[in-house]
C-alpha positions as CSV (number, residue, x, y, z in Angstrom):
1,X,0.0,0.0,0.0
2,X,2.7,2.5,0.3
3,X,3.0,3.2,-3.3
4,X,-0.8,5.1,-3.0
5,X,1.7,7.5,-0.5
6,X,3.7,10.8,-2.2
7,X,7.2,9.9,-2.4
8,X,8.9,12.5,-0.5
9,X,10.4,10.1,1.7
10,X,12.7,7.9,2.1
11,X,11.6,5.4,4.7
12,X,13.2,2.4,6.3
13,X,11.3,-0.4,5.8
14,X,9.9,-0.7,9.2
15,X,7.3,0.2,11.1
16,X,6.1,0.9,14.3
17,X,3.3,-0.5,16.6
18,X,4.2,0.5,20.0
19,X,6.2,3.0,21.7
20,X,7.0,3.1,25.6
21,X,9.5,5.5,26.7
22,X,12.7,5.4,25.1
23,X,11.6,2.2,23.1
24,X,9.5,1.7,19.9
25,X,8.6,-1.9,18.9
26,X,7.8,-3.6,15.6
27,X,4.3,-5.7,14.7
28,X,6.8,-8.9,15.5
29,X,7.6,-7.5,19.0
30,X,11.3,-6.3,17.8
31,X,12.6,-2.9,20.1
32,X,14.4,-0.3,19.1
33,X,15.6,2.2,20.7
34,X,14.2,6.0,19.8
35,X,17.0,8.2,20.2
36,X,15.5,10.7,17.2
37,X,12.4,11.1,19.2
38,X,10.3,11.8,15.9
39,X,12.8,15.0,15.3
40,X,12.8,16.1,18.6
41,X,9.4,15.5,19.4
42,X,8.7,13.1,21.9
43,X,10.5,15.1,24.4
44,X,8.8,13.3,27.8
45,X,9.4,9.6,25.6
46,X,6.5,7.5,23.8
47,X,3.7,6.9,25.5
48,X,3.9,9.0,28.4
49,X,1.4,8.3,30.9
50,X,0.5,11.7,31.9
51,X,0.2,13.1,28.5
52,X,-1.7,10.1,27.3
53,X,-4.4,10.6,30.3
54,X,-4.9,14.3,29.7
55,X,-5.6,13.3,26.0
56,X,-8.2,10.5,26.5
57,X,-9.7,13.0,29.4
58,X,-10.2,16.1,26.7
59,X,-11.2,13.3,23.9
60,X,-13.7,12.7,26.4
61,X,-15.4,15.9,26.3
62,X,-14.4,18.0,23.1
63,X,-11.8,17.6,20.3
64,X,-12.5,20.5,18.1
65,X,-14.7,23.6,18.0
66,X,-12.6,26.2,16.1
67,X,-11.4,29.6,16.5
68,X,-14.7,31.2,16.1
69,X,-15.2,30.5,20.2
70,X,-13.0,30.9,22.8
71,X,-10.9,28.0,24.1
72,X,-10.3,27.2,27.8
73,X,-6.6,25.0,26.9
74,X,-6.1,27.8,24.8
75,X,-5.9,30.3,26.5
76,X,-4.5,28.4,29.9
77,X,-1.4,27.5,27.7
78,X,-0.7,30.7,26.2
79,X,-0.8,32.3,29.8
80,X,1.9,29.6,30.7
81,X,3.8,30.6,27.8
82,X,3.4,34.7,28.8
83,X,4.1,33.6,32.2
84,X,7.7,31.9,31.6
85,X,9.0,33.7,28.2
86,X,9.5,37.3,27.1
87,X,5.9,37.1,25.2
88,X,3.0,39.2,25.6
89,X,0.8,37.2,22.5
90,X,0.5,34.0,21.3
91,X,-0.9,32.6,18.2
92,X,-1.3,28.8,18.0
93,X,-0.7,26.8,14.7
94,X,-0.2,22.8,14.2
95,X,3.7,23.3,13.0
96,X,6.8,24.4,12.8
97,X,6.6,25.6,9.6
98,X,2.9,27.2,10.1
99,X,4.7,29.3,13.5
100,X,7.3,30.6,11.0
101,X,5.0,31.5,8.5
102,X,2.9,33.7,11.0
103,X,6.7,35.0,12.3
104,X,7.7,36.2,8.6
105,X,4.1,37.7,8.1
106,X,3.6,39.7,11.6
107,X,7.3,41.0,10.6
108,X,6.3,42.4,7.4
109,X,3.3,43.6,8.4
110,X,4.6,45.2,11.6
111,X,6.7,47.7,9.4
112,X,3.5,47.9,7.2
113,X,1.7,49.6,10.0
114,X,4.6,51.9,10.4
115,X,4.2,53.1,7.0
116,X,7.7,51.8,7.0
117,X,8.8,49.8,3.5
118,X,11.3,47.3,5.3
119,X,10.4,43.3,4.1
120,X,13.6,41.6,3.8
121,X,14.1,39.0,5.8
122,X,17.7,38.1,6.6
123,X,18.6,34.6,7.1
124,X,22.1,32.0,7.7
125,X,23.3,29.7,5.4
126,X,22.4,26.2,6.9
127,X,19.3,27.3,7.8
128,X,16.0,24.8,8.0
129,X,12.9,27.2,8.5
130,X,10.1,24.8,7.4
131,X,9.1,23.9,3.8
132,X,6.2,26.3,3.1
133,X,7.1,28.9,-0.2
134,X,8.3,31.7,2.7
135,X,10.8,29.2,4.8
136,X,12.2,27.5,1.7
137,X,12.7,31.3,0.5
138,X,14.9,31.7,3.5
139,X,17.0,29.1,2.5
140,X,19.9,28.6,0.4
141,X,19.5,24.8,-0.1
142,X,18.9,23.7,-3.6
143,X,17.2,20.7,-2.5
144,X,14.8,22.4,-1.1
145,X,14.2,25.5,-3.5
146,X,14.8,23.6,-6.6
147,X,11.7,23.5,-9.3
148,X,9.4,25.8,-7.1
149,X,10.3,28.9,-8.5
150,X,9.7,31.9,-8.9
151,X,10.6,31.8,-4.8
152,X,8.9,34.8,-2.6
153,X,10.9,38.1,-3.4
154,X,12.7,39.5,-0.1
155,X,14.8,37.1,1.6
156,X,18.8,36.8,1.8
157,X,21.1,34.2,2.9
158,X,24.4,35.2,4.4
159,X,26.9,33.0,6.2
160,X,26.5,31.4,9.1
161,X,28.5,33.2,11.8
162,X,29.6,35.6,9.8
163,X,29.5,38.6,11.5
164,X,31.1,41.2,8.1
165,X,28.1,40.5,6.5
166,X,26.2,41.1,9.0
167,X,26.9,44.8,9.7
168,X,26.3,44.9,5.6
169,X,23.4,43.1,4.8
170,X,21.1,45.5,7.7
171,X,20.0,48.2,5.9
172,X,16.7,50.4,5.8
173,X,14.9,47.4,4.0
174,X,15.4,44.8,6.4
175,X,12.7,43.6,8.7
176,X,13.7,41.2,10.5
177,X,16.6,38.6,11.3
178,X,15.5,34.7,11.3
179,X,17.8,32.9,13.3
180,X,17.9,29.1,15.1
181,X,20.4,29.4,18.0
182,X,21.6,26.0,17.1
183,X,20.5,24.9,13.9
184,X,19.4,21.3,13.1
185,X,19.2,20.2,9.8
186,X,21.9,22.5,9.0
187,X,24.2,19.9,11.3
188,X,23.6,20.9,15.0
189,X,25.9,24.5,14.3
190,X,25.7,26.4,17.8
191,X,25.7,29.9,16.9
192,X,28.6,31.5,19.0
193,X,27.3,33.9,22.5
194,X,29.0,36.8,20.8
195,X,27.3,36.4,17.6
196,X,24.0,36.3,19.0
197,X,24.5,38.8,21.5
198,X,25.7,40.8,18.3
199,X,22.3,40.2,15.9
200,X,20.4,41.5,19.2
201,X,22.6,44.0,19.3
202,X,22.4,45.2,15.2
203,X,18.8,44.7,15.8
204,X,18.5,47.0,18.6
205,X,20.2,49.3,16.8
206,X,18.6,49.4,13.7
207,X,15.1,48.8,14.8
208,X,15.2,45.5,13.2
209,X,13.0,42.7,14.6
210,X,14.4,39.6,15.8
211,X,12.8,36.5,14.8
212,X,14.1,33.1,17.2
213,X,13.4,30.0,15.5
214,X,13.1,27.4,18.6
215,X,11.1,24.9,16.8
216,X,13.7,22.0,17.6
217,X,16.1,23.8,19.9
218,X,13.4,24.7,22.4
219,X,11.3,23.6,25.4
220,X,14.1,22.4,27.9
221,X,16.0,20.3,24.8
222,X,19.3,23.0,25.7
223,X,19.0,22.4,29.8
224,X,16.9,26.1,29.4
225,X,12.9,26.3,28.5
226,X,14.4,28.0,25.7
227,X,18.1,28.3,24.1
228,X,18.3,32.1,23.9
229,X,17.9,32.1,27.6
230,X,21.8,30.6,28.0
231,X,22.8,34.0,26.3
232,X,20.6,36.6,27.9
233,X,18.8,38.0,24.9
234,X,15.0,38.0,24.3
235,X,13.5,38.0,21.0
236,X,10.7,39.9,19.1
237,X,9.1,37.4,17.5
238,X,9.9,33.4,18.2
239,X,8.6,30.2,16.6
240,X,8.0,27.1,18.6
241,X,6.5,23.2,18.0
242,X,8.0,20.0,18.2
243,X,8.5,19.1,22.0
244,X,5.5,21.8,23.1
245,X,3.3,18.9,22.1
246,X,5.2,15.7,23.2
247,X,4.5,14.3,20.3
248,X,1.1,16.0,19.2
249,X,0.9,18.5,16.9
250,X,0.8,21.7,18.2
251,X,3.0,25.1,17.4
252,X,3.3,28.5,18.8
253,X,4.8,32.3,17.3
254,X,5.3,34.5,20.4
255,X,5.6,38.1,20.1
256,X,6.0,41.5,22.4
257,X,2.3,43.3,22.3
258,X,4.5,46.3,20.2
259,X,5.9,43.9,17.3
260,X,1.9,41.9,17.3
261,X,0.4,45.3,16.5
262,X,-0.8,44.4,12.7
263,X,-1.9,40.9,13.6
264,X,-5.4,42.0,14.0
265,X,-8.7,40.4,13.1
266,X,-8.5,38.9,9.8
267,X,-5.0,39.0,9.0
268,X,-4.5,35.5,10.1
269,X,-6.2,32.2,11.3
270,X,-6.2,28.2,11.5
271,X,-8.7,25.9,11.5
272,X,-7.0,23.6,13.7
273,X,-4.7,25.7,15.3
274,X,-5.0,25.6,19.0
275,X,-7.3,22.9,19.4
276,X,-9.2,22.3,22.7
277,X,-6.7,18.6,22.4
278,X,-3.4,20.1,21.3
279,X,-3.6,22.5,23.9
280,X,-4.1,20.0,26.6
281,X,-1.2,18.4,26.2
282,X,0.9,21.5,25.4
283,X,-0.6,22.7,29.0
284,X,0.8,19.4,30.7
285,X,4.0,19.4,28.8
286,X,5.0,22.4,29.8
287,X,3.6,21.8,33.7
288,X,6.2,18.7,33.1
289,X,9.0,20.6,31.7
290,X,8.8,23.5,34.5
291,X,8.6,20.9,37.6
292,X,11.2,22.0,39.8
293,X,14.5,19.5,39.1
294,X,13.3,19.1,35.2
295,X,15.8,21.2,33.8
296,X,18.6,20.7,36.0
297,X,18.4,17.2,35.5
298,X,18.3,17.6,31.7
299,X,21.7,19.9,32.4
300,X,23.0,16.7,34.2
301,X,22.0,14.0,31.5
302,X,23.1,16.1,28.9
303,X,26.9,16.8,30.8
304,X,26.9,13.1,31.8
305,X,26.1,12.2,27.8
306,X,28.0,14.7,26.4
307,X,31.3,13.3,28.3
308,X,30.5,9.2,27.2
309,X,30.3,10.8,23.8
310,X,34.0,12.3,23.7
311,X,35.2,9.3,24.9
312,X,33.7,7.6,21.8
313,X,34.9,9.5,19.5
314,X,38.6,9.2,21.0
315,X,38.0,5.8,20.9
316,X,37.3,5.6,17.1
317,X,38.9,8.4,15.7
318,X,38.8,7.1,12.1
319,X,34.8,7.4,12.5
320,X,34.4,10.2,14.7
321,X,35.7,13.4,13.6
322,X,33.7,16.1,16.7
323,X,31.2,16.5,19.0
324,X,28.9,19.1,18.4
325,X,25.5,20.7,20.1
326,X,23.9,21.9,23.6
327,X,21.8,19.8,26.1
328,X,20.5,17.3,25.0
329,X,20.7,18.4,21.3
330,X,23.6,16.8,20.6
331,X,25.9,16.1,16.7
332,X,28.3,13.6,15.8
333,X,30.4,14.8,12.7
334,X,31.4,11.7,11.0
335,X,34.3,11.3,8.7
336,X,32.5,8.3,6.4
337,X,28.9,9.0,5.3
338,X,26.4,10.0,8.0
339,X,23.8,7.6,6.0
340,X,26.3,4.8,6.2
341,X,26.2,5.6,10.2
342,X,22.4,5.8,10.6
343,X,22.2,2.7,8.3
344,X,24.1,0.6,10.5
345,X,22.8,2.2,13.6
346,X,19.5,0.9,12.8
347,X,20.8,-2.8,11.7
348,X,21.6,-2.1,15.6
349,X,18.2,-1.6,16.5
350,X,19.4,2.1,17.4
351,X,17.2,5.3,15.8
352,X,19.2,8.3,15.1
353,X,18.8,11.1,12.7
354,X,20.9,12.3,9.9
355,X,21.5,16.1,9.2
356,X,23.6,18.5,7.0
357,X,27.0,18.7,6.7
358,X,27.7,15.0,7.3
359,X,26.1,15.0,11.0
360,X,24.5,12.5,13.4
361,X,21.9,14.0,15.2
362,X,21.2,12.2,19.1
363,X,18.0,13.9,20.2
364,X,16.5,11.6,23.0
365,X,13.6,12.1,25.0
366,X,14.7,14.6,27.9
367,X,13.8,12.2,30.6
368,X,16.3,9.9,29.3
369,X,18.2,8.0,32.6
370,X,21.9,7.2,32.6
371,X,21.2,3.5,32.4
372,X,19.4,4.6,28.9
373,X,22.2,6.8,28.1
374,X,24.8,3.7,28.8
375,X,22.7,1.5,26.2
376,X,22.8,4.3,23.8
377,X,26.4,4.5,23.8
378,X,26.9,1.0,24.0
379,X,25.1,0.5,20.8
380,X,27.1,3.2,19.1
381,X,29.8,1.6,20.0
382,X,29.0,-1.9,18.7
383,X,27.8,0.2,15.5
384,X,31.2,2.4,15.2
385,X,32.7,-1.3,15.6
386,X,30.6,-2.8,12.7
387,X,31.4,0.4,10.7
């Protein structure tokens, strides 16, 4: 049957019937262990037993009744949001890509009612925004860009970390900045604290928005509720899914009240978005996620990890070439093909995920134990030893 499905993938030929934590097992009963967590999804592991019963509770009593009415897990999980984040507003979507694509629009349409014509949107080489017309137009991947043009007018890529370009590229038509403080399909690239601090900084000075994209790199992946937060800067405008629904589709854009000024009625919507469902879970991931100890012990796990890791790639230098990431967001650059590593990996009943620049993402669940981190590196070992 899966030649009835649009071939934009290429799958394994496995799948899934059950997942419990860490593990995900086959029809036949065969375990693997998840250490891709969907993308960076299932940030609280498959399965988890609080999330699952706030979910049959709200299936119980309402799934859907649109945006048309107000919504209770609505508007309970944007307050958390407010409550713990530089954000005055939040708008709820069902993606990544869709919180991006309400980021790019409120920047554009901020300057709009300014009477200001500033549009460009200023973006890093490596960058992964989504796949929608606007977030492949912030790209500079010809994978992605290739045979949709014309792509949307108003967007530049300059290098990443390069601060020259920079200082050049601002000028009186540039709206925003788009920036992922680590970026993820671009090969788990940590954006230096200066350069950061520096893009805040431009911005600031310019009055240029800044637009965070913490759709993988956020919610308590980085030992932080959010990856900007290790550098002391705040955002204007930041886009957030993945882990906010454990595993259920649910995004967010956050704004200041100032920057949210032309996002009035009618200039935007979903039908789905914020869902009286999504939003229940968002509301008990993030209860999960603030629990005093949560973070700190992602800080631990990840330091604990992060040091097993280096020893790996000491051990097997010809495989291993560095270490790369933050938290529990975590990059192995490999000297033979990254495929080649995932490939094997999996014959080792081990999930990882491939990215750019010849990378090995490890994105577990952030309530991963040391005993599961042991097994992890165990089976990259056995799979560095196969390689």
């Amino acid at each position: 049957m899966e030649e009835n499905i649009l071939e934009t993938y290429s799958r394994k030929n496995v799948s899934f019937k059950k997942g419990d934590g860490i593990w995900l097992y086959t029809d036949d009963g065969t375990k693997f262990l998840d250490c891709a967590s969907g993308i960076a999804v299932n940030i609280l592991g498959h399965c988890n037993e609080k999330l699952v019963n706030v979910l049959i509770e709200q299936a119980k009593n309402l799934w859907h009744t649109s945006n048309l009415f107000r919504v209770k897990n609505q508007e309970m999980l944007a307050k958390s949001l407010v409550d713990n984040t530089f954000a005055d507003k939040v708008f709820f979507t069902n993606s990544g890509t869709e919180a991006i694509e309400c980021a790019i629009k409120m920047a554009r349409i901020y300057f709009s009612k300014l009477n200001q014509k500033r549009y460009e949107i200023l973006s890093f080489d490596g960058c992964f925004h989504g796949r929608s017309m606007a977030a492949i137009s912030t790209s500079n991947s010809r994978k992605m860009r290739d045979g949709f043009g014309p792509l949307i007018p108003g967007f530049k890529t300059i290098g990443f970390n390069d601060k020259s370009a920079l200082n050049k590229n601002i000028n009186n038509k540039t709206a925003a900045i788009i920036v992922e403080p680590i970026q993820g399909e671009g090969g788990i690239r940590v954006f230096p604290e200066e350069t950061l601090k520096l893009i805040r900084h431009l911005c600031n000075k310019t009055g240029t928005l800044l637009i965070i994209d913490e759709v993988q790199c956020g919610v308590g992946r980085t030992g932080k509720l959010f990856a900007h937060e290790w550098y002391n800067i705040e955002p204007d405008i930041m886009a957030i899914a993945k882990g906010i629904g454990g595993g259920f589709p649910l995004g967010a854009c956050l704004s200041s009240k100032n920057v949210s000024i032309g996002m009035v009625y009618g200039k935007h919507g979903s039908t789905y978005g914020g869902n009286p469902l999504a939003c229940a879970v968002g509301c008990e991931v993030m209860k999960s996620v603030l629990e005093e100890g949560f973070l700190e012990n992602v800080r631990n796990i990840s330091g604990y990890f992060s040091q097993k890791i280096l020893g790996l790639v000491s051990e097997f230098p010809a495989v291993f070439e560095e270490v790369r990431g933050s938290g529990l967001m975590l990059g192995l650059k490999t000297k033979i093909e990254n495929i080649t590593f995932t490939n094997e990996a999996f014959n080792q009943n081990l999930l990882l995920a491939p990215a750019s620049d010849n990378v090995v993402r490890i994105l577990p669940p952030l309530n991963i134990s040391k005993h599961e981190v042991d097994i992890v590196i165990k089976l990259l070992r056995k799979t560095s030893k196969r390689i």
